[in-house]
C-alpha positions in Angstrom: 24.5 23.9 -24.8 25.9 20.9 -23.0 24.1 19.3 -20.3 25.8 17.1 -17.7 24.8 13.0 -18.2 25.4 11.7 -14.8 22.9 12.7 -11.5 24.0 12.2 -8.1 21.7 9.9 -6.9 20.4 10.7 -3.2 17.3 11.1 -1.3 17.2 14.7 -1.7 16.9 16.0 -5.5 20.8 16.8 -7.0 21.0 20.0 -8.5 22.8 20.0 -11.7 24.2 23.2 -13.1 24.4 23.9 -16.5 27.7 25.3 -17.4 27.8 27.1 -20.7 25.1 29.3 -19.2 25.5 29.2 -15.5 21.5 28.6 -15.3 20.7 25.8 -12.7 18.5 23.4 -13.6 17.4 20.5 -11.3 17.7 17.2 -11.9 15.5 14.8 -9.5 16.5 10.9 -9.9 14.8 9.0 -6.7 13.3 5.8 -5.2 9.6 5.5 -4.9 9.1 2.7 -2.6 5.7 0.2 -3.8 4.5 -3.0 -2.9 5.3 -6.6 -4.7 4.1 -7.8 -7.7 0.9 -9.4 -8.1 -0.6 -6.4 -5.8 -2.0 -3.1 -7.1 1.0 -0.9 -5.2 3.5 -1.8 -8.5 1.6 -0.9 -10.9 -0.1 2.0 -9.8 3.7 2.9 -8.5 4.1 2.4 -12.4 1.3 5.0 -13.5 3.0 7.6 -11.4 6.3 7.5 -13.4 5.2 7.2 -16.4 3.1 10.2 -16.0 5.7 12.7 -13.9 8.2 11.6 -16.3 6.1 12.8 -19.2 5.0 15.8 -17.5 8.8 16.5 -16.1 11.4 15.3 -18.2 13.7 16.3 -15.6 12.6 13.8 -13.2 13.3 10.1 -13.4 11.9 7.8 -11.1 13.0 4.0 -9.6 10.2 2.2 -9.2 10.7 -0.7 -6.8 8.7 -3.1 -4.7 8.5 -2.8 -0.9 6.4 -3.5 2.2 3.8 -1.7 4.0 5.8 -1.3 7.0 9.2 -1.5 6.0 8.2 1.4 3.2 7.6 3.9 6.3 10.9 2.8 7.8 12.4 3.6 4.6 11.0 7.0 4.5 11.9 8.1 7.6 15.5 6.9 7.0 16.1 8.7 3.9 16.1 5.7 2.0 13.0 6.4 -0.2 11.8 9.7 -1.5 8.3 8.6 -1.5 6.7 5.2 -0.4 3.4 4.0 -0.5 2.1 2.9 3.2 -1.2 1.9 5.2 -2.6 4.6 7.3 -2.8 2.2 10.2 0.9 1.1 9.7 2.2 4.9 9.5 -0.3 6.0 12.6 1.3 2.9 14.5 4.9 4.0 13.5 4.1 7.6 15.1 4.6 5.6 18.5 6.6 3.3 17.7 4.2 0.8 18.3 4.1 -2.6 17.4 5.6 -4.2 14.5 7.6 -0.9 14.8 10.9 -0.8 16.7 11.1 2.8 16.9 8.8 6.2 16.5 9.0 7.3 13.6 10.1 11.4 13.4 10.5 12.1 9.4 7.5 10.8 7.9 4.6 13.0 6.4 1.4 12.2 4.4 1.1 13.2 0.9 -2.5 12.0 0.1 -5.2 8.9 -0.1 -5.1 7.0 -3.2 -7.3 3.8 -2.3 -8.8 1.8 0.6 -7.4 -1.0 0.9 -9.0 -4.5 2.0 -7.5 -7.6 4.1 -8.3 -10.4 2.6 -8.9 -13.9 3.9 -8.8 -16.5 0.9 -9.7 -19.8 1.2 -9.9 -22.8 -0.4 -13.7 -24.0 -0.7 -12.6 -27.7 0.2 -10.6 -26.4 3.1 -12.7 -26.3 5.2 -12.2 -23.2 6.5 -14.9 -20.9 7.4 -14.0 -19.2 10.7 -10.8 -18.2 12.6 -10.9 -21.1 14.3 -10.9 -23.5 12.1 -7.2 -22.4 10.9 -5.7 -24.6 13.4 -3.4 -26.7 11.9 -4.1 -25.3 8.1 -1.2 -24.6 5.7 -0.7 -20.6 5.1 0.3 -18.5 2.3 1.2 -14.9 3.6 3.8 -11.7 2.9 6.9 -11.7 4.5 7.6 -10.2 7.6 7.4 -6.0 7.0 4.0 -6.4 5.0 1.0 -4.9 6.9 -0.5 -7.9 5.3 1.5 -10.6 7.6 1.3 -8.8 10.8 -2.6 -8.7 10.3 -2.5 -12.3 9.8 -0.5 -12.7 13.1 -3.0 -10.6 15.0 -6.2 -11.9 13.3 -4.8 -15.9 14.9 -4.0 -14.0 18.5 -8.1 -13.3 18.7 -8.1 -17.2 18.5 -5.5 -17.4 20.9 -3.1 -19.2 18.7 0.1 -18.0 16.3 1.8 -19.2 13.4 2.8 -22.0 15.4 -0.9 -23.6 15.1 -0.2 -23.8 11.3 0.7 -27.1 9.7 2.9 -24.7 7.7 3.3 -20.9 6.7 4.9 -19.7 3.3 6.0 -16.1 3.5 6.1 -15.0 -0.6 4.6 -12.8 -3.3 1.3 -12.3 -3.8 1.5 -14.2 -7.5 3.3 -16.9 -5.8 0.7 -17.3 -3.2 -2.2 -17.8 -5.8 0.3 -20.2 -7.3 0.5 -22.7 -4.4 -3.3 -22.0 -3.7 -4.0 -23.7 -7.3 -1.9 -26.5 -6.8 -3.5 -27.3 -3.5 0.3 -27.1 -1.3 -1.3 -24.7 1.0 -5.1 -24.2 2.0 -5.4 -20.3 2.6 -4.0 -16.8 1.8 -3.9 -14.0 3.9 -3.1 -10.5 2.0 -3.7 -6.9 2.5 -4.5 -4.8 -1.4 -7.0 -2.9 -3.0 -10.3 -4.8 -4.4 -10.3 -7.0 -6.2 -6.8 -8.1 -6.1 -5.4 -9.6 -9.2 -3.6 -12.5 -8.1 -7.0 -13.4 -5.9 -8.9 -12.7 -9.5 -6.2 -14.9 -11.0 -7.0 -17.9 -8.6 -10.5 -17.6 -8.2 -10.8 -18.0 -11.9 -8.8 -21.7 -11.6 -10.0 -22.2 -8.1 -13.7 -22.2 -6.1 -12.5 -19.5 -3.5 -14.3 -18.4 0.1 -13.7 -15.4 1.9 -13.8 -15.3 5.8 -16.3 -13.2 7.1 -14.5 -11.0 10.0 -17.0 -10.6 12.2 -17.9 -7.3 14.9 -16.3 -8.7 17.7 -13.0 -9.7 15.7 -13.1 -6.2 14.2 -13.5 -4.6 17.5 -9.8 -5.8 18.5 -8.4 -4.2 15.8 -9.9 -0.8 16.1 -9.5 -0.6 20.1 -5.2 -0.9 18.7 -5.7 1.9 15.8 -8.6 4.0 15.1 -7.8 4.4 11.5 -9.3 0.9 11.1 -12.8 0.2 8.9 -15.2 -2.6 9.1 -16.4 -2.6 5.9 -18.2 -5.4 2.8 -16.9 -7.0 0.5 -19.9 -7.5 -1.7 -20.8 -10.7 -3.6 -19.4 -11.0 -7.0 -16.4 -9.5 -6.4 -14.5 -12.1 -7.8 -15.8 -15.1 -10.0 -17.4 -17.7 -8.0 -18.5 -15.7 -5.0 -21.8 -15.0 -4.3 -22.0 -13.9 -0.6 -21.2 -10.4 0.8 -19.1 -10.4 3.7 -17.2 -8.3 6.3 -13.4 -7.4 6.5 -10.2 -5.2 8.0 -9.5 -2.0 6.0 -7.8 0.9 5.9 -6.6 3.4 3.4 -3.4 3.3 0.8 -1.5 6.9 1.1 1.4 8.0 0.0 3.8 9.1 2.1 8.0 11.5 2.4 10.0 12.3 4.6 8.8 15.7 5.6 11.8 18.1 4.5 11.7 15.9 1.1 11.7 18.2 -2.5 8.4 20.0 -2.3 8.6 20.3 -6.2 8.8 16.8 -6.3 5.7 16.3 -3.7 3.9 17.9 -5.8 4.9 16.6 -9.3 3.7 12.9 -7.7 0.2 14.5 -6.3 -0.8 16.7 -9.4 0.5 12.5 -11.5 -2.4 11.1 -9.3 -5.2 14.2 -8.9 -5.2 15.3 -12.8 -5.4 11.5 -14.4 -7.8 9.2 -12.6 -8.4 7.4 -16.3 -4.8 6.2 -16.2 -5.2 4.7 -12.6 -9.0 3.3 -13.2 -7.9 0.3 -14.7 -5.7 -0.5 -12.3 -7.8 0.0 -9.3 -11.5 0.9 -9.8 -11.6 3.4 -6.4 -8.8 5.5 -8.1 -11.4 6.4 -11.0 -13.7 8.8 -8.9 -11.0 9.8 -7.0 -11.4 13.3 -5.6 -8.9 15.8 -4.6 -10.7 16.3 -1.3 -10.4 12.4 -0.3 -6.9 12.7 -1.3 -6.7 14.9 1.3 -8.4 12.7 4.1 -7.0 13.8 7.5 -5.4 10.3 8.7 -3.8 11.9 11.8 -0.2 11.8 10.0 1.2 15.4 9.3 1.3 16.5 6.1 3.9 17.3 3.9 4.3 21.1 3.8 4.6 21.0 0.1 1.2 18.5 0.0 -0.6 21.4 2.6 0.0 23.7 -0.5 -0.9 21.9 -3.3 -4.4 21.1 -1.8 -4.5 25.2 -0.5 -4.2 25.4 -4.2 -6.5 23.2 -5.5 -9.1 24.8 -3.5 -9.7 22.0 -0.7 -11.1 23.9 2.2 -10.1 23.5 5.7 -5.9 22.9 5.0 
């Protein structure tokens, strides 16, 4: 039997006919859509291949970084077959609101991995403990699509200043962030992963690190602009040199398709993430106890359809 050796790549899964036997077989080759290196999204991104690839030999994934924002643009474009995204980023891009040029009308959720925390690193000889005292610091960020820089952005507004205060602002990777923190060319990073970050576990092993507390009343702007906001701790000890629990921004890490995407691949990905929480522990620590149920979290972003029935079939009540 002779199989043919080429797919055609596109953002809907290629059918691929076998013709000795006239028995079609499909063939899935597609993007997944992540987040830069240096941040959990990549290698969690990673896991997933690895694991529907070995489970579905027929499917072969791209793995590729990408942006919280610009991965739901993606999506609903066609570009990406699945993305990873921040529920307050998709919820925003329902309306069109802000950073979003456009409502979105082709994205649907396929299921929580993670919460995911924004960060505010300092350096201890900075100086800087509040908000305020970021006037006129030098700033490491993401560039301009990342969930993580447009938090940064609105965290200075509740100041009353912009990136325009800043001595200076570096838009780069997360690894190349801790970088420039350790050699002392910029005084704080701003970044939005899962806990703790390994490029923030990186420099606080080289560097004595603070976090900013984010207080009530700075929390309270966020969540009057999107209700799928947390305030919640980041305790003491969660990197090396920190002793003192404080308060920060988060939200959750879901994946998300365009909604008339390959059910069969939908539910390839979800089954990847529900049935090996070992493989993803290491990576990030919430993904161990991972349940189906919080996979299933109700972010006010449709599901897919072929999601709906995976979790009908896994027993979670109320889909």
């Amino acid at each position: 039997m002779s199989t043919l050796t080429k797919a055609i790549r596109r953002t809907t899964a290629a059918t691929i006919f076998f013709a000795a036997t006239g028995i079609a077989a499909q063939a899935q080759d597609f993007t997944m859509a992540t987040g830069q290196q240096g941040g959990s999204w990549y290698p969690v991104g990673g896991a997933i291949k690895a694991i529907v690839e070995r489970e579905n030999p027929d499917m072969n994934i791209t793995v590729t970084p990408g942006a919280g924002v610009s991965n739901v643009v993606g999506v609903d474009a066609g570009r990406f077959a699945i993305a990873f995204a921040n529920s307050t980023s998709t919820v925003d891009s329902l309306s069109g609101k802000e950073p979003f040029r456009k409502a979105t009308t082709n994205v649907c959720n396929l299921g929580v991995l993670y919460p995911q925390f924004f960060q505010v690193v300092a350096r201890a000889d900075s100086g800087i403990k509040t908000i305020a005292d970021m006037k006129g610091k030098r700033l490491t960020t993401q560039q301009l699509g990342n969930t993580g820089e447009f938090l940064t952005r609105e965290l200075l507004s509740t100041a009353g200043m912009s990136f325009d205060d800043l001595a200076s602002v570096s838009n780069t990777s997360y690894s190349d962030s801790a970088s420039q923190m350790k050699d002392g060319q910029v005084d704080f990073f701003t970044l939005g992963s899962s806990l703790p970050t390994g490029s923030v576990m990186d420099l606080a092993s080289s560097r004595e690190i603070v976090l900013v507390n984010i207080d009530e009343e700075t929390f309270k702007h966020f969540k009057d602009q999107n209700a799928a906001f947390q305030h919640r701790e980041v305790k003491a000890g969660s990197y090396p040199g920190f002793d003192e629990t404080i308060h920060t921004i988060s939200y959750d890490t879901h994946m998300v398709a365009p909604c008339d995407y390959d059910g069969t691949v939908v539910k390839a990905v979800l089954a990847a993430v529900a049935d090996n929480p070992e493989s993803f522990g290491a990576i990030s620590k919430a993904m161990a106890s991972l349940t189906v149920e919080e996979m299933a979290t109700d972010l006010g972003v449709p599901f897919h359809p072929a999601a709906m029935e995976f979790y009908k079939e896994r027993g979670v009540s109320g889909m």
